[in-house]
BAFI-3210 file (N, C-alpha, C; in Angstrom, 3 decimals, decimal comma, padded with zeros to 6 digits):
// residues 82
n [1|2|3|4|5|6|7|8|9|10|11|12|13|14|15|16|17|18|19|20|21|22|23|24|25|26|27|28|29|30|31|32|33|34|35|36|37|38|39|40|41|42|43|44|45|46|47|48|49|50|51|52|53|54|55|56|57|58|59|60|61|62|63|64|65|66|67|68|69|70|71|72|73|74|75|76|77|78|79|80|81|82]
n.u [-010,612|-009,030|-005,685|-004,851|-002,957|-002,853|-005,187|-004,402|-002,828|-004,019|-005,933|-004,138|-003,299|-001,472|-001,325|-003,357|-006,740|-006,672|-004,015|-004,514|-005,563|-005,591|-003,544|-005,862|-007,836|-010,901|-012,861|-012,053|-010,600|-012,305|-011,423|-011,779|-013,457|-012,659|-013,574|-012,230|-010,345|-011,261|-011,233|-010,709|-011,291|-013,481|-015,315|-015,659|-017,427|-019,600|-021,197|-021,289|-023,490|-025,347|-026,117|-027,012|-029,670|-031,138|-031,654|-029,640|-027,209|-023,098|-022,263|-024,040|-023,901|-021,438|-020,699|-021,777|-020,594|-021,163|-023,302|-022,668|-021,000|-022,234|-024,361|-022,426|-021,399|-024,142|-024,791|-022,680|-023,462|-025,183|-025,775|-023,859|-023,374|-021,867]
n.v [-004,478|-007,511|-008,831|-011,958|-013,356|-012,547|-013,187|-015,840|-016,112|-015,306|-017,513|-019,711|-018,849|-017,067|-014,386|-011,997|-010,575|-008,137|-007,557|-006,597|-004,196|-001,145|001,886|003,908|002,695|001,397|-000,965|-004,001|-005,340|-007,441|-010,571|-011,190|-013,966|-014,707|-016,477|-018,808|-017,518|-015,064|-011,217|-008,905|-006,417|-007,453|-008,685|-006,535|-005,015|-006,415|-006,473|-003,446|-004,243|-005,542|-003,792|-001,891|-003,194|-003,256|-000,308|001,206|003,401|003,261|005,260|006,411|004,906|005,444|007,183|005,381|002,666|000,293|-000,542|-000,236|-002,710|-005,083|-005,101|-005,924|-008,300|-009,544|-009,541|-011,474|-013,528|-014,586|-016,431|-016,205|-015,105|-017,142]
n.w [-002,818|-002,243|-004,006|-005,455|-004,208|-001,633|-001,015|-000,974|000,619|003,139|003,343|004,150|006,524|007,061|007,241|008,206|008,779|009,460|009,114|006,229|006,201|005,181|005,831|005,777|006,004|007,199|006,986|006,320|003,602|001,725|-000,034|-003,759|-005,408|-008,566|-011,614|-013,415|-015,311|-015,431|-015,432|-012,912|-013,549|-015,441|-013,421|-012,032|-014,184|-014,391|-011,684|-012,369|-013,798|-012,609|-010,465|-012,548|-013,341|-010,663|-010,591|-009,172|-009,011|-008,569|-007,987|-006,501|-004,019|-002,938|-000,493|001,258|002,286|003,696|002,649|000,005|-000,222|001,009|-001,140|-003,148|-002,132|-002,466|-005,132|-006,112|-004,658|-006,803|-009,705|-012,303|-015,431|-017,751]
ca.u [-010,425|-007,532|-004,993|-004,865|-001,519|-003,314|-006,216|-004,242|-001,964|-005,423|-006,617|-003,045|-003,034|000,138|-001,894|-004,792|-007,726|-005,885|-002,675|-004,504|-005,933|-004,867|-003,799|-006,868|-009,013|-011,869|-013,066|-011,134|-011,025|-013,054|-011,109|-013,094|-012,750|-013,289|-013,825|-011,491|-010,247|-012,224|-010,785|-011,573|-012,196|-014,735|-016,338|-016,571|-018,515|-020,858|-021,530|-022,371|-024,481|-026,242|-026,933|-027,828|-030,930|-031,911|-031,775|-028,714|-025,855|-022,301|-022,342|-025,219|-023,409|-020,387|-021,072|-022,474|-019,651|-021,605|-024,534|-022,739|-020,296|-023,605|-024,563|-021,188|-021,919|-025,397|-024,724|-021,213|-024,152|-025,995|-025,105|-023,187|-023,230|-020,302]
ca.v [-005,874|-007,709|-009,654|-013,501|-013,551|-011,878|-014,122|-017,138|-015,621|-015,494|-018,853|-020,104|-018,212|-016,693|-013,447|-011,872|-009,227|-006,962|-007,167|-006,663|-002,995|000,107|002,817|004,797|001,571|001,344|-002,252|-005,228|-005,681|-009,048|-011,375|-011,445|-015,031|-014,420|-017,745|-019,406|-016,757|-013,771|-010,497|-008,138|-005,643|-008,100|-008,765|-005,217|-004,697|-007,753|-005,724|-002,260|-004,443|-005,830|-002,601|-001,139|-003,838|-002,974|001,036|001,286|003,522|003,119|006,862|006,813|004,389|006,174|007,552|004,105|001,754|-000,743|-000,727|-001,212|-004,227|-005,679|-005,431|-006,725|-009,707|-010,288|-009,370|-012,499|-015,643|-015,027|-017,196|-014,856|-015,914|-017,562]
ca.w [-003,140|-002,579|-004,846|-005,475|-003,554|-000,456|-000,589|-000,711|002,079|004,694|003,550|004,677|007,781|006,718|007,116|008,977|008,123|010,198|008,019|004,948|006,392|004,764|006,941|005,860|005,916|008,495|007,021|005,625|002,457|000,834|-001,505|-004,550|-006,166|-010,037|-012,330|-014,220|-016,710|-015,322|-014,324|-011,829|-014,424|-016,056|-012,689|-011,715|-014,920|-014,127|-010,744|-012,915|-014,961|-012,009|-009,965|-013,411|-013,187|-009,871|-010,742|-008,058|-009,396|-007,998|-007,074|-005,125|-002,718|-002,371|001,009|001,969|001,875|004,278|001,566|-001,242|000,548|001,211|-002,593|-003,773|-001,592|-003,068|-006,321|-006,214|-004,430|-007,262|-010,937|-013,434|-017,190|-018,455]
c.u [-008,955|-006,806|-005,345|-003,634|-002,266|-004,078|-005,812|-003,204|-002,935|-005,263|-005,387|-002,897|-001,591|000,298|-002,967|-005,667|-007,310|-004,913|-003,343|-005,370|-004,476|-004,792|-004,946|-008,291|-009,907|-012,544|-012,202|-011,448|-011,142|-011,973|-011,977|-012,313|-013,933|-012,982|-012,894|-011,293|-010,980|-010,739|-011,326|-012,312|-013,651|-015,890|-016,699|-018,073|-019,865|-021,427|-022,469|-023,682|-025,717|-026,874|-027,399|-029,256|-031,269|-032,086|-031,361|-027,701|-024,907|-022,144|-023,118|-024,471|-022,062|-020,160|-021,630|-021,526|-020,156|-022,931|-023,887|-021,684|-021,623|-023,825|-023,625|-021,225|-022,876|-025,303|-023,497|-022,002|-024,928|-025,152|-024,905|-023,131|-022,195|-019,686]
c.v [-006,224|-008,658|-010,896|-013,394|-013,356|-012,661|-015,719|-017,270|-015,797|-016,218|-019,766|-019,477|-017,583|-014,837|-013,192|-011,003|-008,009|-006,459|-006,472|-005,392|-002,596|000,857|003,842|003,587|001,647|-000,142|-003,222|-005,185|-007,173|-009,562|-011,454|-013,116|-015,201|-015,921|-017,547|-018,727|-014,957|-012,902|-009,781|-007,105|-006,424|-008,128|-007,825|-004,927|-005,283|-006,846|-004,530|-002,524|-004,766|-004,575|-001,862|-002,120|-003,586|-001,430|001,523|001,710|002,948|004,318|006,612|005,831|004,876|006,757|006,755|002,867|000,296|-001,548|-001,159|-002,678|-005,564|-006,324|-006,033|-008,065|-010,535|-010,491|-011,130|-014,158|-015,295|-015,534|-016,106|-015,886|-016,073|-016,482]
c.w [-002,972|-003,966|-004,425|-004,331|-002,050|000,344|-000,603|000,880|003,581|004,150|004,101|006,040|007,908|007,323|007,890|008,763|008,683|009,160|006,835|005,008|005,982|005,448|006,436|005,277|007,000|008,326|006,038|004,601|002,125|-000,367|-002,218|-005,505|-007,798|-010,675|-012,825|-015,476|-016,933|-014,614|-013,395|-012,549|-014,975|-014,489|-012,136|-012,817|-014,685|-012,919|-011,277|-013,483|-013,872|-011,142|-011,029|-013,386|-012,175|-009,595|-009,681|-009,378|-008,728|-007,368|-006,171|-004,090|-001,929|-001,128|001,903|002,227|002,525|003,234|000,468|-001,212|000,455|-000,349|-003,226|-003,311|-002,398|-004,351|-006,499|-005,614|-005,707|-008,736|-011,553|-014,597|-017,088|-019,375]
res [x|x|x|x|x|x|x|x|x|x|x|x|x|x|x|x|x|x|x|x|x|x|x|x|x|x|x|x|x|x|x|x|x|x|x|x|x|x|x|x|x|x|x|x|x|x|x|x|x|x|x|x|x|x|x|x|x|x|x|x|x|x|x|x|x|x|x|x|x|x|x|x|x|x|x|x|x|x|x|x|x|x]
***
């Protein structure tokens, strides 16, 4: 994930998905945009909580990084409690 700073850096074009590779990156990393007062810690948890409802660890994807990108996606269109 990147920082706020990072993700306001691409949406400015200041920056590019290129730049924002790690030299031991193979895909870009996603801005995550957390609500008004959320952190990342909180919205990781929201994530554990949601692959704990569909009986998806975080281990088991570990060797999947396209699978669980995917799930981090799906899991972020859908409504999160306040």
């Amino acid at each position: 994930m990147c920082s706020a700073d990072e993700t306001h850096q691409l949406r400015q074009g200041l920056i590019t998905e290129d730049d924002m590779k790690q030299p031991e990156d193979t895909m870009v990393r996603i801005p995550v945009v957390c609500r008004p007062g959320e952190t990342v810690a909180q919205y990781t948890e929201a994530y554990k909580r949601w692959l704990k409802s569909r009986k998806i660890s975080l281990a088991s994807l570990q060797d999947n990084p396209i699978k669980e990108r995917s799930l981090w996606f799906q899991s972020s269109i859908l409504p999160r409690p306040l």
